[in-house]
C-alpha positions in Angstrom: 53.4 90.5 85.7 55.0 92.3 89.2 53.9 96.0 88.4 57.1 98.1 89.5 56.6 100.5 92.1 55.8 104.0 91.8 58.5 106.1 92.2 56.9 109.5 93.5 58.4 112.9 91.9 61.0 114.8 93.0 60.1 118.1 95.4 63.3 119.6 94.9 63.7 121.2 91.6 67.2 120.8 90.0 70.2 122.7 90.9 72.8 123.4 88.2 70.9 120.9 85.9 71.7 118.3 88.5 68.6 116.2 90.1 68.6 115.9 93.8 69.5 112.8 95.2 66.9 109.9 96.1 67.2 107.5 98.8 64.6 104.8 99.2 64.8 103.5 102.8 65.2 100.1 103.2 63.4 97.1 104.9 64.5 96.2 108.2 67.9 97.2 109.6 66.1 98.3 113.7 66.9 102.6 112.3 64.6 104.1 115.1 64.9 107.8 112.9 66.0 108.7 109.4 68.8 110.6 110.4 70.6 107.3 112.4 70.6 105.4 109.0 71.5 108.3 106.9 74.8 108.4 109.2 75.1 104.6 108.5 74.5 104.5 105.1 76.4 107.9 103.4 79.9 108.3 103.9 79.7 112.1 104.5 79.5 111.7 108.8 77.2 112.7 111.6 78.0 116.4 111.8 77.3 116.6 108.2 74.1 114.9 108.0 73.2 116.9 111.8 74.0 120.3 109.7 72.2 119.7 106.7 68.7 118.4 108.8 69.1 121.9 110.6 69.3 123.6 107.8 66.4 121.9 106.1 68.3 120.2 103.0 66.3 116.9 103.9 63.3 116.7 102.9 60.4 114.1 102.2 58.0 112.8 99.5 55.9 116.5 100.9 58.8 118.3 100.3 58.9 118.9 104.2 62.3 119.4 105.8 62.8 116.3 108.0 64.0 116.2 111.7 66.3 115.1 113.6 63.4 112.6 115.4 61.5 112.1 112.2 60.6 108.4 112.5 62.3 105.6 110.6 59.4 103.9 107.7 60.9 101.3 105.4 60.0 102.3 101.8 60.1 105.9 102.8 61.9 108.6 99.8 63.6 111.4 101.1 65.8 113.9 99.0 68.1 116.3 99.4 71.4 118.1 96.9 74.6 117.3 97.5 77.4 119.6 97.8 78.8 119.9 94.4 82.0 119.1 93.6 84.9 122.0 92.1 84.9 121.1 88.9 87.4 122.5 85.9 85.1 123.9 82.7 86.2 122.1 79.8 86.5 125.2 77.2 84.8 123.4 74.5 81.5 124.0 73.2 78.7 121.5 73.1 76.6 121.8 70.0 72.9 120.7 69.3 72.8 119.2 66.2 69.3 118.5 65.9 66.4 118.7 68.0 62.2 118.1 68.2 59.9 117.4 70.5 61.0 114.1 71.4 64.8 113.9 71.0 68.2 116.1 70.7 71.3 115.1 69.7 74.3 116.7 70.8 77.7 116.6 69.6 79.6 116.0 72.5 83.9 117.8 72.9 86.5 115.5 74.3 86.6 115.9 78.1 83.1 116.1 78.7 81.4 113.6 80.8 78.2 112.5 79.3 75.9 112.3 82.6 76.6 113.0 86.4 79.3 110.3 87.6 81.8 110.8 90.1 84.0 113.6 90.1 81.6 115.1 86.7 78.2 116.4 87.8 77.3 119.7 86.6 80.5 120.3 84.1 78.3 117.1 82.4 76.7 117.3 79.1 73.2 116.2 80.1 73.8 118.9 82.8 74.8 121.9 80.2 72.2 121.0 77.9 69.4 121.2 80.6 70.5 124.7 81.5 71.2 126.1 77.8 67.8 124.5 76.3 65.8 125.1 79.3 64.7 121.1 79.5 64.9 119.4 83.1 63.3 116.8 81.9 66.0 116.3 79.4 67.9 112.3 80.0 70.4 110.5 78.1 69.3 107.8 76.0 73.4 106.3 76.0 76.7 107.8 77.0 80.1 108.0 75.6 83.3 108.1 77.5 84.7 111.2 79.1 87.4 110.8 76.3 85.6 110.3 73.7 84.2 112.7 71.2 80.8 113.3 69.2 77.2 112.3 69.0 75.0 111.3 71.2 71.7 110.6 71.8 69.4 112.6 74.8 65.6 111.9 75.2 63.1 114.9 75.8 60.4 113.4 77.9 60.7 110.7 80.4 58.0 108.5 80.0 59.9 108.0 75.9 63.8 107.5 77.0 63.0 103.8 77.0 61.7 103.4 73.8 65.0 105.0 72.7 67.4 103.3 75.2 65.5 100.0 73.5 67.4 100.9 70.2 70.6 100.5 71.9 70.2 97.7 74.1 68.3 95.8 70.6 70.9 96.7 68.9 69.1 99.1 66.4 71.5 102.0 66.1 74.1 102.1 63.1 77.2 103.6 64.7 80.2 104.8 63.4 83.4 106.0 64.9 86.6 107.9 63.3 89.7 107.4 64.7 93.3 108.4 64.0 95.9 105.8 65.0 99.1 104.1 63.6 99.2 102.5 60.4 100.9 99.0 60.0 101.2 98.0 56.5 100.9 94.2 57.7 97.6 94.9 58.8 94.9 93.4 56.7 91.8 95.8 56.8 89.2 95.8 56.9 88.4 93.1 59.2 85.9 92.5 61.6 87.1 91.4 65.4 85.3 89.8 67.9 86.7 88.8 71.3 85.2 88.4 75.0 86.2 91.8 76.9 85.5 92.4 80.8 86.0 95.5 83.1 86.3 94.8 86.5 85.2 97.2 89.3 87.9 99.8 90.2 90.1 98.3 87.2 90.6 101.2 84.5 91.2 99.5 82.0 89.1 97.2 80.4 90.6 93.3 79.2 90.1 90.6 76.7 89.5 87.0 78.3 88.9 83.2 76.5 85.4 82.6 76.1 82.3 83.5 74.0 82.7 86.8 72.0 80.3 89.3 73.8 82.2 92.3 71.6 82.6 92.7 67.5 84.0 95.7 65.8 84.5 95.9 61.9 87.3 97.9 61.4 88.1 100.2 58.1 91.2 102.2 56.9 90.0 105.1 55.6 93.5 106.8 54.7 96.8 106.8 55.4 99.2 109.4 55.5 102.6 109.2 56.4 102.6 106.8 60.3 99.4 107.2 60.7 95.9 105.9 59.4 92.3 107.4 59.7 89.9 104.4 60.3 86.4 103.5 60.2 85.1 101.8 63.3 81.7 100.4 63.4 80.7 98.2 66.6 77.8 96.3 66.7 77.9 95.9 70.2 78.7 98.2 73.1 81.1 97.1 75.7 83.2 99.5 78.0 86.0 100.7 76.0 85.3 98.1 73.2 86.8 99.6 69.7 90.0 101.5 72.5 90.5 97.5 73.1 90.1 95.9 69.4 92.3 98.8 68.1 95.3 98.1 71.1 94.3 93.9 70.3 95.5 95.2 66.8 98.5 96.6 67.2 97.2 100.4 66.2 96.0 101.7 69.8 94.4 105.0 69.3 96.6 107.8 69.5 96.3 109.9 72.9 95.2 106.5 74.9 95.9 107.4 78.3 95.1 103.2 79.1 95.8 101.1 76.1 98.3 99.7 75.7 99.8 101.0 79.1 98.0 102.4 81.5 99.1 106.2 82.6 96.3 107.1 85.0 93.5 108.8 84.8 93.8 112.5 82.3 93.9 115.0 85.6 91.2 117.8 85.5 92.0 120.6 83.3 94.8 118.8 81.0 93.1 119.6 77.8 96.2 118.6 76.0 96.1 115.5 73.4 92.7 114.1 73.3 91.9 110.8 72.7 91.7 110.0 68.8 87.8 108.8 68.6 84.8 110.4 67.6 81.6 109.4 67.5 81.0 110.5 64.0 77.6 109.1 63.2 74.0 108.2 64.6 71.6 106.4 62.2 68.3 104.5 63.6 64.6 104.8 63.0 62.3 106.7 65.1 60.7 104.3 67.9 57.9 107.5 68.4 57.7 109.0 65.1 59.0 106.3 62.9 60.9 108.7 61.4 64.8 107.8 59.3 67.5 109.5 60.9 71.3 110.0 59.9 73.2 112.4 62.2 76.7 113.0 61.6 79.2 115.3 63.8 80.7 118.0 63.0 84.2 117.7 64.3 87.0 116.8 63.1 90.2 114.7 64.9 93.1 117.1 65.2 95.6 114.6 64.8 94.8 114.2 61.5 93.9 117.4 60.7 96.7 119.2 62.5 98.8 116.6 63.6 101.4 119.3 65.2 98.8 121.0 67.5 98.1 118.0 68.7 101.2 116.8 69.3 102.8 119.5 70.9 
């Protein structure tokens, strides 16, 4: 078996709970210096990348500020921290529901990214969590959507988060949702749906196509009460925006959907108003290190159900 190769350790420490970014130069390309293929390959300019090697923000695998001549070696890390982005706090508190020497789960407000992506990077909640419990080496075993509320899953050492990243990909974690959407009396429940779903690059929402089911969902009403229903949503697999999809497939789309079944745009940054109806509500796998049962379950509850005029207004 290829062994992978070694990936050396950072030199910069974290900034806001955010890791510096890594570059691994590539093979070939005739770069006669570091900085000419930095130029190339990030989208930032020449006058950026010239300020930021004067100022020492480059560095290499000895932590050494590179120069402006420093030789081009393919294979070669360098690192360096972005400029972070202005980002809105989202007022809502991130709890730790439970936590050892191996794990912490952390139940997750709408509006919070789960990890660095885009626009998110240290208004994340991997980021928060490193700075509140004091764990750099804190990493997310799985994410949920921006939108979405509730548990999830963050490793505490590195050389584990694969064991527990197995569980998801193997399919070993009982989930289960809660949403609040419309209730349509023709609607047999419960029912399990599967369908083939894609998401295409730079398409926000997410589709269902012909072809072999890749996504199934059972689907529950829990209540009803007046329009609306509570259901129980419990995928057994983990496609972008699966149970947003099923539930819009349906007929019920979740209430506060900013993409199913029309797409409105993205929420802007700091609209805090309506969030999307799902919740993660519980976790439930065994232990891949200690072989340990666990059953987490959030905390939250969906305000359209539980104050259905807040929410609304």
């Amino acid at each position: 078996m290829r062994r992978k190769p070694r990936i050396p350790p950072s030199p910069l420490p974290q900034r806001d709970g955010v890791d510096p970014v890594r570059i691994k130069l590539p093979q070939g390309g005739g770069w006669a210096t570091v900085r000419e293929h930095l130029v190339e390959r990030l989208a930032a300019g020449a006058g950026v990348i010239d300020g930021m090697i004067g100022e020492g923000l480059i560095v290499g695998e000895d932590g050494h500020p590179l120069t402006a001549d420093a030789a081009y070696a393919p294979g070669m890390f360098v690192w360096f921290h972005r400029e972070l982005p202005h980002e809105e706090r989202v007022p809502f508190a991130l709890d730790v529901v439970y936590r050892d020497a191996h794990i912490v789960v952390a139940d997750k407000p709408h509006f919070l990214a789960t990890t660095p992506r885009g626009s998110h990077v240290a208004e994340t909640a991997l980021a928060r969590l490193r700075r509140q419990l004091d764990l750099p080496t804190l990493g997310a075993a799985h994410r949920l959507d921006r939108l979405t509320a509730g548990l999830v899953l963050f490793t505490v050492r590195p050389e584990e988060r694969g064991a527990y990243q197995s569980l998801f990909r193997d399919k070993l974690v009982r989930k289960e949702y809660e949403a609040v959407a419309p209730y349509d009396e023709r609607l047999a429940l419960p029912r399990t749906v599967r369908s083939r779903i894609v998401k295409e690059r730079g398409v926000m929402a997410a589709r269902e196509v012909p072809g072999e089911p890749n996504a199934v969902s059972r689907v529950e009403l829990l209540e009803r009460r007046g329009p609306r229903g509570r259901y129980r949503l419990m995928p057994s697999t983990g496609q972008t925006h699966q149970l947003r999809v099923h539930m819009n497939a349906l007929g019920v789309p979740l209430l506060g959907d900013p993409l199913y079944p029309v797409v409105t745009g993205p929420v802007p940054a700091g609209d805090f108003r309506r969030p999307l109806q799902l919740l993660a509500r519980a976790l439930e796998f065994t232990d891949p290190v200690t072989g340990h049962a666990h059953r987490f379950v959030s905390g939250r509850a969906l305000q359209a159900w539980s104050a259905y005029d807040d929410w609304a207004q």
